[in-house]
C-alpha positions in Angstrom: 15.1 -14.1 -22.5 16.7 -13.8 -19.4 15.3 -10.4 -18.9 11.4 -11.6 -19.1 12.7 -14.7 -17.1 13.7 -12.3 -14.3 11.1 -9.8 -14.8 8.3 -12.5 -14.3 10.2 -14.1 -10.9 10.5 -10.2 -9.6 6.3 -9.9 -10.5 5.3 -12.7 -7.3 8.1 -12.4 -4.8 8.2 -9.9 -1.8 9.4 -6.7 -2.6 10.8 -4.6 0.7 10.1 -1.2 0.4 12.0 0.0 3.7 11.1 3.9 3.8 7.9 2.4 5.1 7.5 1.8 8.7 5.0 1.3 11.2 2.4 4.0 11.3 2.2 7.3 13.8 1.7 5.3 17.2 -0.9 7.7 18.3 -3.1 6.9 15.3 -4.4 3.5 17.1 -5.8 6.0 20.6 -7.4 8.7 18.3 -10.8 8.7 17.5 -12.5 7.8 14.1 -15.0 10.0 12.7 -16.9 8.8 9.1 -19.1 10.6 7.0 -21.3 9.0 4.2 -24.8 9.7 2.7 -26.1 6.7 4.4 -25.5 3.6 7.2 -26.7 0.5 8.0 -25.9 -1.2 11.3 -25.6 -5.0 12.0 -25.6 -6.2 15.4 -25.7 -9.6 14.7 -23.0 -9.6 12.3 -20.9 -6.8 13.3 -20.8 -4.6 10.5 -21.5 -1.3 9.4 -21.7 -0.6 5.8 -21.6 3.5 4.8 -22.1 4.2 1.9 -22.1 7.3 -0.6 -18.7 9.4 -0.8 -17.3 7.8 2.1 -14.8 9.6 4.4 -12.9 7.3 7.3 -10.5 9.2 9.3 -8.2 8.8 12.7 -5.2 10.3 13.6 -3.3 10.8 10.0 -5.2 7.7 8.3 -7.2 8.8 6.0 -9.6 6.3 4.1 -12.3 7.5 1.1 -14.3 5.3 -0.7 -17.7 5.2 -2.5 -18.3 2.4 0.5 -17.0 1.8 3.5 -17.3 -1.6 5.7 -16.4 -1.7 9.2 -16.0 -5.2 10.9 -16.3 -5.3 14.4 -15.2 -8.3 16.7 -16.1 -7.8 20.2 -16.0 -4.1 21.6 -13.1 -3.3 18.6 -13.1 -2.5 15.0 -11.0 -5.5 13.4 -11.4 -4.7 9.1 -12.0 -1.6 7.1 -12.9 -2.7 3.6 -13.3 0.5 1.4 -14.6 0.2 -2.4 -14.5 2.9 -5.0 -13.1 3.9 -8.6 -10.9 4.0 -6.8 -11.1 3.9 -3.3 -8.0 5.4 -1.2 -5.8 4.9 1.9 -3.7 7.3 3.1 -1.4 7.3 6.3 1.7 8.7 7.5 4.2 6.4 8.7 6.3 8.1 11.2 6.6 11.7 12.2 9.7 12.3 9.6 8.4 9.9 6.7 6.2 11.5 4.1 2.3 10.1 3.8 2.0 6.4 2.0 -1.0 6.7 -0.2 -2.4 3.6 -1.7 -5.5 3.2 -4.4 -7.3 0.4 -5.5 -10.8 -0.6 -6.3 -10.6 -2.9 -3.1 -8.9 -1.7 -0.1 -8.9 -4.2 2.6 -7.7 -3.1 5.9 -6.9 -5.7 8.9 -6.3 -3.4 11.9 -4.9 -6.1 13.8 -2.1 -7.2 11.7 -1.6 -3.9 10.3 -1.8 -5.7 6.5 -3.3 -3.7 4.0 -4.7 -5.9 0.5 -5.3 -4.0 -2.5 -7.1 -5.3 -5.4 -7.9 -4.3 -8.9 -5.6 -0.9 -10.4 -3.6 -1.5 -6.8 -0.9 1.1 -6.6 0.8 2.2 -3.5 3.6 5.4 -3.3 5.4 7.4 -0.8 7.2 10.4 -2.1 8.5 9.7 -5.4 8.4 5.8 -4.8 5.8 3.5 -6.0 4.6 0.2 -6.8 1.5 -0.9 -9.1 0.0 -4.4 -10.1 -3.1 -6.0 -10.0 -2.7 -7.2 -6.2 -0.4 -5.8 -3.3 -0.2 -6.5 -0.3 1.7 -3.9 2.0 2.6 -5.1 5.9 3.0 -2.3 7.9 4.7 -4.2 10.5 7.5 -5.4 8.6 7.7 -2.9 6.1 7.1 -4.5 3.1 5.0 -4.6 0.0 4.0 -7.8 -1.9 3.4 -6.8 -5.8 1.2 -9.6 -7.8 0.6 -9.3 -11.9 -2.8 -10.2 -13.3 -2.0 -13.8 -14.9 -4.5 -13.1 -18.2 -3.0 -12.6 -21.1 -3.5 -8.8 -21.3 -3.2 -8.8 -17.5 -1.8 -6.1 -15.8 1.8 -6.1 -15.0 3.8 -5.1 -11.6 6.0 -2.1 -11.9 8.0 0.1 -9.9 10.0 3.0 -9.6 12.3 3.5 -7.1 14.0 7.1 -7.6 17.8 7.1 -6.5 18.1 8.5 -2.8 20.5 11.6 -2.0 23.8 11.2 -1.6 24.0 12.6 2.0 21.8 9.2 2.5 23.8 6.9 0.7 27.1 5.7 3.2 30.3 4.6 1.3 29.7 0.9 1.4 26.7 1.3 -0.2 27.8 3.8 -3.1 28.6 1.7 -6.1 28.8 4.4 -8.4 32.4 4.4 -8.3 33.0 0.9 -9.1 30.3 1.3 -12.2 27.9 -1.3 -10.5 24.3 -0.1 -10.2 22.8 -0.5 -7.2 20.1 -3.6 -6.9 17.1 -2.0 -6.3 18.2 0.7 -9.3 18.7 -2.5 -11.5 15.4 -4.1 -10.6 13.5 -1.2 -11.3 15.3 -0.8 -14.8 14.0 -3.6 -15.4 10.5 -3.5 -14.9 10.2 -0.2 -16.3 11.7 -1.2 -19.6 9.5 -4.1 -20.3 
């Protein structure tokens, strides 16, 4: 069907989720505190590993997990990799935008391209907006969230839902209400939802 045929192409390609933005530029300069029931310290390899109800914070990120690894690469902190049932990130994007939240049972956190890979369960909202899937990869810097399906039979499936913004927020050209057409993203997440 036409439908599935879309649905499937819609499952693998990059999905821009533009309420997202770059997070709170103080975040970087703050401080992070962790607290865990234990650590072990490499300095050979340059990682800690914390373990035991793991709590990562600095500035508005928050990151939880039942462990924590922290890559270092020189005198800077380069990967967070959090594990957990599920493990969770939360930041807020900009002083006005409400806190992204994102969940998986692999969080994998690469603080110098600001790319965040979730595996297993992933699911990432802000607000009333979200996107789930086996695999997503959300890039800060540009703003957008890659959604992946699990490929097994009984895998799990990408979906979305995108709730339909005020209209104080929508400008003329972009209200098609009046002409009958519903907007893409609307369409898209129809969709998905259906299946």
């Amino acid at each position: 069907m036409l439908i599935n045929s879309a649905t499937k192409a819609l499952c693998a390609m990059l999905l821009s989720w533009h309420p997202m933005a770059m997070a709170m530029p103080d975040d970087a300069r703050q401080a992070i505190h962790i607290t865990a029931d234990s650590a072990t310290r490499n300095d050979q390899t340059g990682i800690t590993l914390y373990k035991g109800d793991v709590l990562l914070t600095q500035g508005t990120m928050k990151v939880t997990g039942d462990s924590i690894e922290l890559r270092q690469t020189g005198t800077s902190i380069s990967t967070i990799i959090a594990k957990g049932h599920p493990a969770e990130f939360q930041q807020r994007p900009a002083a006005n935008k409400e806190v992204t939240h994102a969940y998986g049972e692999v969080l994998d956190y690469n603080i110098r391209t600001k790319e965040l890979e979730i595996t297993g369960q992933a699911r990432i909202s802000q607000g009333s907006d979200s996107f789930s899937g086996n695999r997503i990869v959300y890039d800060m810097n540009k703003s957008t969230v890659n959604a992946f399906s699990d490929h097994s039979i009984d895998g799990q499936r990408v979906q979305m839902i995108i709730q339909p913004k005020s209209t104080q927020q929508t400008t003329p050209a972009e209200d098609n209400t009046a002409t009958g057409q519903q907007p893409a993203a609307d369409a898209a997440a129809g969709e998905l939802s259906n299946q």
